[in-house]
C-alpha positions in Angstrom: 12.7 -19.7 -24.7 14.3 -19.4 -20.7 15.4 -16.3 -19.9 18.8 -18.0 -19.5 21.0 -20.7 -19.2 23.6 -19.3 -17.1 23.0 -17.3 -14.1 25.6 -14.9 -12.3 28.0 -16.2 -10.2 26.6 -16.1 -6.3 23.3 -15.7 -7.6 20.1 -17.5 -6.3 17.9 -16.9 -9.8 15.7 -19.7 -10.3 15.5 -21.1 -6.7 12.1 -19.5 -5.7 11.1 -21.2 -9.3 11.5 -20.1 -12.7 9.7 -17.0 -12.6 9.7 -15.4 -9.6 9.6 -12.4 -8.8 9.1 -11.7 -5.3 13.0 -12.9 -4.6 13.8 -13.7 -0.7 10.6 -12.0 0.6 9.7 -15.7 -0.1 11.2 -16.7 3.1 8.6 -14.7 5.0 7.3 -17.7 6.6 4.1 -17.7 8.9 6.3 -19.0 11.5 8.5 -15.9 11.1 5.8 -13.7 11.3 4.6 -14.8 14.5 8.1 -14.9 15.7 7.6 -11.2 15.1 4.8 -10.5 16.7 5.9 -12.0 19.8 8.5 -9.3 20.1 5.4 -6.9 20.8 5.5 -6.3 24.5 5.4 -2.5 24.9 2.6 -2.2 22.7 4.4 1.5 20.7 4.3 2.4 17.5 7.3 4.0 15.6 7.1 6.0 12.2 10.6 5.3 10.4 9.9 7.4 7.3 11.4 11.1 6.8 8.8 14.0 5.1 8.1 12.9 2.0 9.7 16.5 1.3 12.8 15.4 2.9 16.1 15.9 1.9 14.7 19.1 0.3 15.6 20.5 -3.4 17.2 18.3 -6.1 20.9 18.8 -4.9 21.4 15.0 -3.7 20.0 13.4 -7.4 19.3 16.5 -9.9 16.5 14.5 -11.8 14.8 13.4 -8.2 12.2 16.3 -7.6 10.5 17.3 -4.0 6.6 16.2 -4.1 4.3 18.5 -5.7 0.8 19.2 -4.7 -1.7 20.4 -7.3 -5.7 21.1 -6.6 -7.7 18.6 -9.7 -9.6 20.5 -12.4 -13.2 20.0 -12.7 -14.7 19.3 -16.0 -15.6 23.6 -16.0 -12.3 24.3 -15.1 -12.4 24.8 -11.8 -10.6 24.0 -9.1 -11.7 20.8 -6.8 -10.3 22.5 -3.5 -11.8 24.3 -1.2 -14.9 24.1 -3.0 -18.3 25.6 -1.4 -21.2 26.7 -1.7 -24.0 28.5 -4.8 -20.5 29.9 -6.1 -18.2 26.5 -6.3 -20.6 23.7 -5.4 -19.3 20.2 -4.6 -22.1 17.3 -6.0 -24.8 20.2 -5.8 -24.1 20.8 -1.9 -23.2 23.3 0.4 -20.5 21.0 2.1 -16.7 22.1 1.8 -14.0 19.9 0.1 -10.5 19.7 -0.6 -9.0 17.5 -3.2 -5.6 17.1 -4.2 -3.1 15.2 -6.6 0.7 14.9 -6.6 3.6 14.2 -8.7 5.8 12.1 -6.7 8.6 10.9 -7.0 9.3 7.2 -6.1 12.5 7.6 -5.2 13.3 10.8 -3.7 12.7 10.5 0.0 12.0 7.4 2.2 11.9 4.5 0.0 12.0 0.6 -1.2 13.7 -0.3 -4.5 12.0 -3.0 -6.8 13.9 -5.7 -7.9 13.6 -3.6 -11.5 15.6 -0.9 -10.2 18.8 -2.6 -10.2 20.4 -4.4 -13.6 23.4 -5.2 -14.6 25.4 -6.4 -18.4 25.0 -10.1 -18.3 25.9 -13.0 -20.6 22.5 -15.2 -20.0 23.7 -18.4 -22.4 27.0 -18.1 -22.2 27.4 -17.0 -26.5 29.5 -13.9 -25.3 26.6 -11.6 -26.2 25.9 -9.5 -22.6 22.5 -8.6 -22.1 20.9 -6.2 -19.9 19.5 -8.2 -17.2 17.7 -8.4 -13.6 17.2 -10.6 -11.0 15.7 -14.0 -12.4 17.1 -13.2 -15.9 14.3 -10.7 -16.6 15.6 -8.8 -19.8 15.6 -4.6 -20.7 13.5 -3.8 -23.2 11.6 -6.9 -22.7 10.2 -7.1 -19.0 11.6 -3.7 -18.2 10.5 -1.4 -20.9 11.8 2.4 -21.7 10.5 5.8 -22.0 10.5 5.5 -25.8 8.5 1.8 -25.6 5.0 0.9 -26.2 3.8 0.7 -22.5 6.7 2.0 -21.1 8.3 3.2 -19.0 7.3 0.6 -17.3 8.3 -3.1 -15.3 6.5 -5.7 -16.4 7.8 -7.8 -14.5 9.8 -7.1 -11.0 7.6 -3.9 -10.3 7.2 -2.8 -7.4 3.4 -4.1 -6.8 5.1 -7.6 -6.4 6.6 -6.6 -3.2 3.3 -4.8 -2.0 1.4 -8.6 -2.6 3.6 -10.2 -1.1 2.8 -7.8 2.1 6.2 -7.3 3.5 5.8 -7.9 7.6 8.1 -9.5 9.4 10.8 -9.2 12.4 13.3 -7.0 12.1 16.9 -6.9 14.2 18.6 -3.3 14.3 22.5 -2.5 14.3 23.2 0.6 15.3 26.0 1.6 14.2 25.4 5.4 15.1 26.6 4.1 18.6 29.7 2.7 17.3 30.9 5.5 15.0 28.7 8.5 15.6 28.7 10.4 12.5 32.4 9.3 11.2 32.3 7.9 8.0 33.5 4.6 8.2 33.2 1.8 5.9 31.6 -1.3 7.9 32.9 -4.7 6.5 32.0 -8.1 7.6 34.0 -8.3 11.0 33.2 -4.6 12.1 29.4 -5.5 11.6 30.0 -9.1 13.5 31.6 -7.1 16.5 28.5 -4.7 16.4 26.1 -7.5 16.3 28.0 -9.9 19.7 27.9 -6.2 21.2 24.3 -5.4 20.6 23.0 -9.1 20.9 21.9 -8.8 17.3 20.2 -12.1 15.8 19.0 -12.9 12.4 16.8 -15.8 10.9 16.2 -16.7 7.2 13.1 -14.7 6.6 14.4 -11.5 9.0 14.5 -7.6 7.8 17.9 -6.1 8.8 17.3 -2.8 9.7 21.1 -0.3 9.7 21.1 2.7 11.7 23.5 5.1 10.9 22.5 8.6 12.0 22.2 9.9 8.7 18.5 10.4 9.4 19.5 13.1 11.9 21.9 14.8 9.4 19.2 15.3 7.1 16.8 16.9 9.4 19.3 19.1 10.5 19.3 20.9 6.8 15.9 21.8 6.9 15.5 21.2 3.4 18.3 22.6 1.9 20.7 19.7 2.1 24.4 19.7 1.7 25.5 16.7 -0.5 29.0 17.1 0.2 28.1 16.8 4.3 26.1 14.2 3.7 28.3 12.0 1.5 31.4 12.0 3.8 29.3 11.6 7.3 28.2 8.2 8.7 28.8 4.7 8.4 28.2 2.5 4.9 28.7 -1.1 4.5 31.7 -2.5 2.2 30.3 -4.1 -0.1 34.1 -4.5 -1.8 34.0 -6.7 1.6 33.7 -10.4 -0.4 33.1 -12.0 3.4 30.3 -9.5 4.0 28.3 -10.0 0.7 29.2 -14.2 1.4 27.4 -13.3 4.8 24.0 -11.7 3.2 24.0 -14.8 1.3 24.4 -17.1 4.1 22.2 -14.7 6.4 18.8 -15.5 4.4 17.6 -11.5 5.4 15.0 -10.5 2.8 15.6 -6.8 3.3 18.4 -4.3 3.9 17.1 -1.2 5.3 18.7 1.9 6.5 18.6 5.7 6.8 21.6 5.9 4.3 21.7 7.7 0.6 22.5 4.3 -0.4 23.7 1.6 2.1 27.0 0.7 -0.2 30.2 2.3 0.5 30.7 4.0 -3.2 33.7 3.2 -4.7 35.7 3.6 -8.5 38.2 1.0 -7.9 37.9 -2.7 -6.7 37.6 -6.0 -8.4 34.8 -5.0 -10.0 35.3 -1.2 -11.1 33.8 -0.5 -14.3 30.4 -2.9 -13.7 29.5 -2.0 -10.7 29.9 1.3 -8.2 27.6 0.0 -5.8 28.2 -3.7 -5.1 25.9 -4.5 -2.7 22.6 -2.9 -4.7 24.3 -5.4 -7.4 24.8 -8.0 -5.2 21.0 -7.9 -3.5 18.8 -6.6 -5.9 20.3 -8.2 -8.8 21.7 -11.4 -7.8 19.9 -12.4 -4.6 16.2 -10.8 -4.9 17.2 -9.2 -1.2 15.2 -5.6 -1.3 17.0 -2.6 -0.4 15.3 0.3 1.6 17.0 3.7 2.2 16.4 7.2 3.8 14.2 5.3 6.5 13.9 7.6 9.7 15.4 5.1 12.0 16.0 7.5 15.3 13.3 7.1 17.4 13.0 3.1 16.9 16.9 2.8 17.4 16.8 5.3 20.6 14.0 3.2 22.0 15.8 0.1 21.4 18.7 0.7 22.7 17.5 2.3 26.1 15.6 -1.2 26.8 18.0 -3.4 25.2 17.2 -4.8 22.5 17.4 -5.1 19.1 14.4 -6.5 17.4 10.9 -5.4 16.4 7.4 -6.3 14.3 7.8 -3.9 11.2 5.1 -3.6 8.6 6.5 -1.8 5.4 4.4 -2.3 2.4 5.2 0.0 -0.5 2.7 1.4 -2.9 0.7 -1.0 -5.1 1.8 0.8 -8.2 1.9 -1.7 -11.2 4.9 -0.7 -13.0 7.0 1.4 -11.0 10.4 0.2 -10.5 10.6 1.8 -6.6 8.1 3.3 -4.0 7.6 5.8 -0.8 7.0 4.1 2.0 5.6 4.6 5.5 7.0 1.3 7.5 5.9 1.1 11.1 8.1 -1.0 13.8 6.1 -1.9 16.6 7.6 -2.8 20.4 
């Protein structure tokens, strides 16, 4: 049976084929990625991802938890760090070695969302029964199974290791909208991000990474771990996603990727057209409609810094998440080279 018969208004599901699952990274064309390379002149490197300890605590999203190292447990019990010698050999030996594990959370600090981490109530054959649903028509409980599943929780389908195969590389244009606003907050709609782009000579192609600086990076740094949510959610620019001319824009714009150093990249709102389904409109828009991946809390300083002292506004970036079958987001390290 198809997954549906009906698919959201706006929506591209079923244009990559029936069951895809990699959404617009499929416009990652060779010819874009050598586009991208040529934009390597300087030959720098730039890190745009926080500490993976970064923003500190649990304050921002209570049931998002700070990494946790642990040392492994032999089969005697014993610890597999720092291990030496007669009195806690390694393999028999005399060398010293340190293992470690970690409970990580995919979410907390810098980060890609899956296509699985966004659904949305959905009426797939248009019999007025909603289901829950995600991009392509891939159904809850189905593809996307709970805690209390067999095999879950899991994605089955629109994890997060389909983004890592697909190797996301490409060129990527940065607006920096930290030299517009500073740290105002400031709701960016379709004609304030135009002006910023004809200002900053920003260009996109189908097949481009949109990378939004907004100076929130900095913010969070600034706590030293112990961040203020209330400082944090009323400094900086967002984008309007109530803005229907800026959503018709990432449709026409063929970007694969938003990124930014934001909590979030939407302006949060509880009114709107669409209050009550949706308090995030462009998550709903991208991830669920459109297959466009969303990346937030990148470390963007340095790269947008750089940029803007030589002018210009594009780079190679490299991003590929964790090859985690299952998980429905991943830390990330992207690189953007000059």
């Amino acid at each position: 049976m198809k997954r549906w018969t009906m698919r959201p208004e706006g929506s591209n599901w079923g244009d990559f084929g029936p069951d895809d699952q990699y959404g617009r990274m499929n416009l990652i064309t060779p010819e874009r990625r050598m586009a991208a390379i040529k934009e390597v002149s300087a030959g720098l490197s730039f890190c745009l991802s926080l500490p993976l300890d970064y923003p500190g605590g649990s304050k921002l999203v209570e049931f998002r938890k700070p990494p946790k190292l642990f040392s492994p447990k032999s089969s005697s019990g014993e610890d597999v760090y720092l291990t030496t010698g007669a009195a806690g050999s390694f393999m028999g030996c005399c060398d010293t070695v340190c293992d470690d594990g970690v409970v990580l959370y995919t979410q907390y600090s810098t980060q890609w969302d899956a296509l699985s981490h966004w659904g949305q109530r959905f009426d797939p054959y248009g019999d007025g029964n909603e289901d829950i649903v995600y991009y392509n028509g891939f159904k809850a409980k189905e593809h996307i199974l709970g805690p209390g599943q067999d095999g879950g929780p899991a994605a089955k389908a629109l994890g997060v290791e389909k983004l890592a195969e697909i190797a996301p590389q490409g060129l990527a244009a940065l607006v920096n909208l930290h030299q517009i606003y500073g740290t105002e907050q400031v709701s960016v709609g379709y004609d304030e991000l135009m002006r910023a782009f004809d200002a900053q000579r920003v260009t996109l192609e189908p097949g481009d990474f949109l990378l939004i600086y907004t100076g929130l990076d900095q913010l969070i740094l600034s706590m030293g771990g112990d961040p203020d949510p209330g400082v944090l959610v009323s400094h900086c620019p967002t984008l309007n996603g109530w803005d229907d001319r800026l959503l018709q824009w990432i449709t026409d714009s063929g970007v694969v990727a938003l990124c930014s150093d934001a909590l979030g990249i939407d302006t949060f709102r509880f009114d709107g057209p669409d209050a009550g389904k949706t308090g995030l409109p462009i998550h709903t828009h991208c991830l669920f409609k459109l297959g466009i991946h969303l990346g937030e809390l990148w470390y963007l300083k340095e790269l947008a810094d750089w940029l803007w002292e030589h002018k210009r506004s594009a780079c190679l970036l490299t991003a590929p998440p964790l090859r985690l079958p299952g998980a429905v987001g991943s830390p990330v390290t992207p690189i953007a080279t000059v």
